[in-house]
N, C-alpha and C positions, 0 to 999 in steps of 0.2 A: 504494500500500500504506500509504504514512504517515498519506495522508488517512482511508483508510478503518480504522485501526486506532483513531486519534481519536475517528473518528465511535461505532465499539464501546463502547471508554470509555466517550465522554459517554451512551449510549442503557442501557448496562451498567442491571441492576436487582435488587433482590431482592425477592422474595416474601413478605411477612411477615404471620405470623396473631398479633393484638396482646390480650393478655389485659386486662382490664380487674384490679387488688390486690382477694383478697376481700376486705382490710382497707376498701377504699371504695365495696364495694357495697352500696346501701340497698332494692335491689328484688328482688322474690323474682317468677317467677324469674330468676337475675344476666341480667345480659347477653352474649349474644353475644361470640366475639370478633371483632374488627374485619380483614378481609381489606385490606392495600396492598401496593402493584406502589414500593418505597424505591426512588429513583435510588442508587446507589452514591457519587454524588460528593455527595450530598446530605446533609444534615447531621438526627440526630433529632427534633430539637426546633422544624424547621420542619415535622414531623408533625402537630401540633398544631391547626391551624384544619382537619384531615380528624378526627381523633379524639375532639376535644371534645367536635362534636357528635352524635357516635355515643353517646358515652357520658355525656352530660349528665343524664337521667333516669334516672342512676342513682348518681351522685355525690352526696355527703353536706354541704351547707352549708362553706363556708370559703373560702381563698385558692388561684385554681389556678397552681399549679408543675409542668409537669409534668417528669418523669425515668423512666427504664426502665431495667427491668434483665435478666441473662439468669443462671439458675437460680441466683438470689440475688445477684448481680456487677452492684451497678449500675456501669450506661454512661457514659464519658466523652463527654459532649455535643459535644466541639469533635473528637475523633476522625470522621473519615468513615464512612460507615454500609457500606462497603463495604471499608475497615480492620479497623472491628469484627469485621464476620463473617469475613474473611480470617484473625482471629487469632482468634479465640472459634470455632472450627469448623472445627474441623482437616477432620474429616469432614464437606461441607457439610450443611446443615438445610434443608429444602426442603418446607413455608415454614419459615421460620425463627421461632418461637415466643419473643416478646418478651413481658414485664409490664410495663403502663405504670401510672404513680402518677400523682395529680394534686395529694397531698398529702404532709406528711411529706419533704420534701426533706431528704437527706441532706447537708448541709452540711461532713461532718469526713470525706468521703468525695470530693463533688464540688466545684468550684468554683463559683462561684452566674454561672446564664444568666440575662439577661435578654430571654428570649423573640429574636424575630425579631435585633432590634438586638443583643443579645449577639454572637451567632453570627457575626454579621455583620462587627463588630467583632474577633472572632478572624480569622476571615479575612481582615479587611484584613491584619491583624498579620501573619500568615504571608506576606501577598503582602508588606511591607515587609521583613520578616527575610529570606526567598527572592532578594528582590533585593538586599539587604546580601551575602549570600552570594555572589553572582554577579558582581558588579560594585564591590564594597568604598562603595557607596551606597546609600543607598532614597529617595532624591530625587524617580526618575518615580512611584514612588508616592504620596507625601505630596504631589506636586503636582498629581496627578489633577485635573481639574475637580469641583466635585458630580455635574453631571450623567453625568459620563462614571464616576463612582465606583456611581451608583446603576442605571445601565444595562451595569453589570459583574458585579454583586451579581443584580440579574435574572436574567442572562441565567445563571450560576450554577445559581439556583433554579430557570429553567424547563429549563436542561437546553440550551438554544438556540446551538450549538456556534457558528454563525458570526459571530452579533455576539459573543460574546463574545471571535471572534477578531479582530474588528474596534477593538472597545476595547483589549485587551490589547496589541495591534502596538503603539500608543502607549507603552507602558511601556518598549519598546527591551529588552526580557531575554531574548538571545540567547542561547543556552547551547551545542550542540556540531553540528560536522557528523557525521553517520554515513557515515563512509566505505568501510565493509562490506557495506551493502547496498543501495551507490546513493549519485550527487550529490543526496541528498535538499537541502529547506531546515535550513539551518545552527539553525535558533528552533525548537521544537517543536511550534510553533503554523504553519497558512498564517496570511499576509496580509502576512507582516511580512519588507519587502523593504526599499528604499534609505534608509528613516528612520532603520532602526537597523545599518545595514550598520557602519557602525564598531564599536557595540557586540560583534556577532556576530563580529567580529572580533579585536577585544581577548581574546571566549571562550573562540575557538578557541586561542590563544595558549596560556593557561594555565586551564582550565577547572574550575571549581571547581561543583561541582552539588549542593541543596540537596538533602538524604535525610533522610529520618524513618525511622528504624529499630525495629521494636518485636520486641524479641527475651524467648523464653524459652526459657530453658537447664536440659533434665532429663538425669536419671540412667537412669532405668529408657531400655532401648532398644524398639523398635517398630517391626514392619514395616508392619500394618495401621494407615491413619489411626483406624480405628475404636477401635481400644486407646491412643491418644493420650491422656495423662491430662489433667486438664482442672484448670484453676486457678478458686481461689474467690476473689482477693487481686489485687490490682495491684503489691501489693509483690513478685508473683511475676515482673514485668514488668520488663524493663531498657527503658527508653525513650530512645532517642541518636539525637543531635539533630547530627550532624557532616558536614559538607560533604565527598564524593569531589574529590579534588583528581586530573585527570591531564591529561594531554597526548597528544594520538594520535599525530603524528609518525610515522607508520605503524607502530607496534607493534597489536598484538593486545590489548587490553585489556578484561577479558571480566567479564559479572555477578560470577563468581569472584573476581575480581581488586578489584574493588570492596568486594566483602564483607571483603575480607583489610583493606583498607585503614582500613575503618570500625571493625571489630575488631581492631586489631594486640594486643591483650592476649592472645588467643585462639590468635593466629596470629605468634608470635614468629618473626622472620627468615625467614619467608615473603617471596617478592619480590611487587613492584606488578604484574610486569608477564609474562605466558606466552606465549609462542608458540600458533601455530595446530595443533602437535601434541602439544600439552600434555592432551589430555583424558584419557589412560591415565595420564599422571603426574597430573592431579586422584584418579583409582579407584586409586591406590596410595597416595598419602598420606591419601585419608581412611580408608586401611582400618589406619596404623599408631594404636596406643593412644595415644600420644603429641597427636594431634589430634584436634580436635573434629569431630563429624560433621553436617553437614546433614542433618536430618530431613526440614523439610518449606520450602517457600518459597516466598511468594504476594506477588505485585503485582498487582492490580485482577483480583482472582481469576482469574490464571494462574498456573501452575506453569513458570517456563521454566526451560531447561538450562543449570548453571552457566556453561558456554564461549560462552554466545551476548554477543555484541556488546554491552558496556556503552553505547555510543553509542544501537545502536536501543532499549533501553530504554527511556533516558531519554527520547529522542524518543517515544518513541509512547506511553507509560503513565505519564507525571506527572499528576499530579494539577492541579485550576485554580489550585491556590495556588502552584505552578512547586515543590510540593516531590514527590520520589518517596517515596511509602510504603512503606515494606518489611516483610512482617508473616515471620519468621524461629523454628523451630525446632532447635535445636540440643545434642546430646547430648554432653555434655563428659566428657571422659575420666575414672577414678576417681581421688582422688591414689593415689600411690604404697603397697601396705602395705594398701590398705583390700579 
């Protein structure tokens, strides 16, 4: 099951119909939009050598940048293309209708890509910061080889799950066993047996797990994803970058339990930790006014149940950069009076 949930992951896709800005169309009539099958774990801006030449006879003399946006919101490049839509689409879009620019880059908006190597470069970063987090080093990262750093990066970009689990074994970043549903492998990745067995061990110990949280907190409530109001702003975004600290020691420690801990602001004197009959006490607490309610919540576009097993999560739906994304809805109670 853990292999083959991995394998979903990494094949995971979306559909995207890609507008060319009529700001930079020079040919009448425009062009087409452009149809791509986006890997999820793959990043927008290596779109780029598919798009350009779609749309090249129709672009206007100048310097190509490209950037996209979605109904006005341009895109964070280093965000996952399969983050973006988890959080920009409550109700999914199928295909998903993007505007790509190849000029005019928003600068006071975005931080500046430098095409392929950018990207690239961010992702090392996170695979360095991910293992800071995990092991209070990032050593096996920085000490990669070239060649084993640029056949990690491939394998990434082509989607090719097994070497990349080949190179990655080398970094030793152990992170937790899942002892809920099965002696699975202790790493989240196969491959990675007696190299990094100390590491995997030290994990278990005190396990600290890299999470990227992107939450946004409305008022209006909503049954239908469809009446999900929808943001034009990043500043509508809380972006939290904090590491799940637990310990299994045979408690029960569940998505829920995770979420409490990454939010204690949220979740005052809430405990770490629930028992396995705790799901009717989760349907009574979210229903007092006092808490906030979970609206909606997506990891590598699943919806799963808050009492499921923070263990198997992590195992099966991290992302390559060993961080878990968590794209989060959340309707906060009104204050007092209002």
């Amino acid at each position: 099951m853990e292999k083959e949930a991995q394998q979903f992951v990494w094949e995971g896709a979306i559909p995207l119909q890609v507008h060319l800005h009529d700001s930079e169309v020079t040919t009448l009539p425009p062009p087409s939009p452009a149809l791509i099958l986006a890997p999820r774990i793959g990043y927008l801006p290596l779109l780029c050598p598919q798009l350009k030449p779609f749309f090249s006879e129709a672009l206007p003399p100048g310097v190509d940048t490209i950037w996209f946006e979605y109904k006005g919101l341009p895109l964070k490049w280093y965000i996952p293309i399969g983050v973006l839509f988890d959080l920009l689409c409550a109700e999914p879009e199928r295909p998903w209708n993007l505007t790509v620019h190849f000029r005019g880059y928003p600068g006071h908006i975005l931080i500046p890509c430098d095409g392929e190597d950018g990207v690239k470069w961010s992702y090392i970063n996170s695979l360095k910061e991910a293992a800071y987090i995990i092991h209070g080093s990032s050593k096996n990262v920085m000490n990669m080889s070239h060649p084993d750093q640029v056949e990690l990066w491939r394998s990434v970009m082509s989607g090719k799950l097994d070497t990349y689990n080949l190179i990655s074994s080398k970094l030793k970043l152990g992170i937790i066993g899942d002892e809920f549903s099965g002696k699975l492998n202790p790493s989240p990745l196969k491959g990675q047996h007696s190299a990094n067995d100390t590491e995997a061990t030290a994990a278990l110990k005190a396990s600290r797990i890299p999470v990227r949280l992107y939450l946004w907190t409305v008022n209006e409530d909503f049954d239908d994803l469809e009446e999900a109001p929808h943001f034009d702003s990043w500043d509508q975004i809380s972006y939290i970058n904090r590491p799940v600290e637990f310990k299994t020691e045979g408690k029960y420690f569940t998505l829920l339990d995770a979420v409490k801990s990454i939010l204690p602001e949220l979740y005052p004197g809430s405990s770490n930790t629930m028992n396995t009959e705790s799901k009717n006490e989760q349907k009574v607490e979210a229903e007092k006014e006092s808490y906030p309610v979970i609206k909606l919540l997506r990891i590598q576009g699943i919806e799963p149940k808050m009492e499921i097993p923070f263990s198997w999560v992590v195992n099966n739906l991290m992302n390559p950069d060993y961080f878990l994304h968590i794209c989060l809805y959340i309707k906060v109670p009104k204050p007092i009076g209002t």
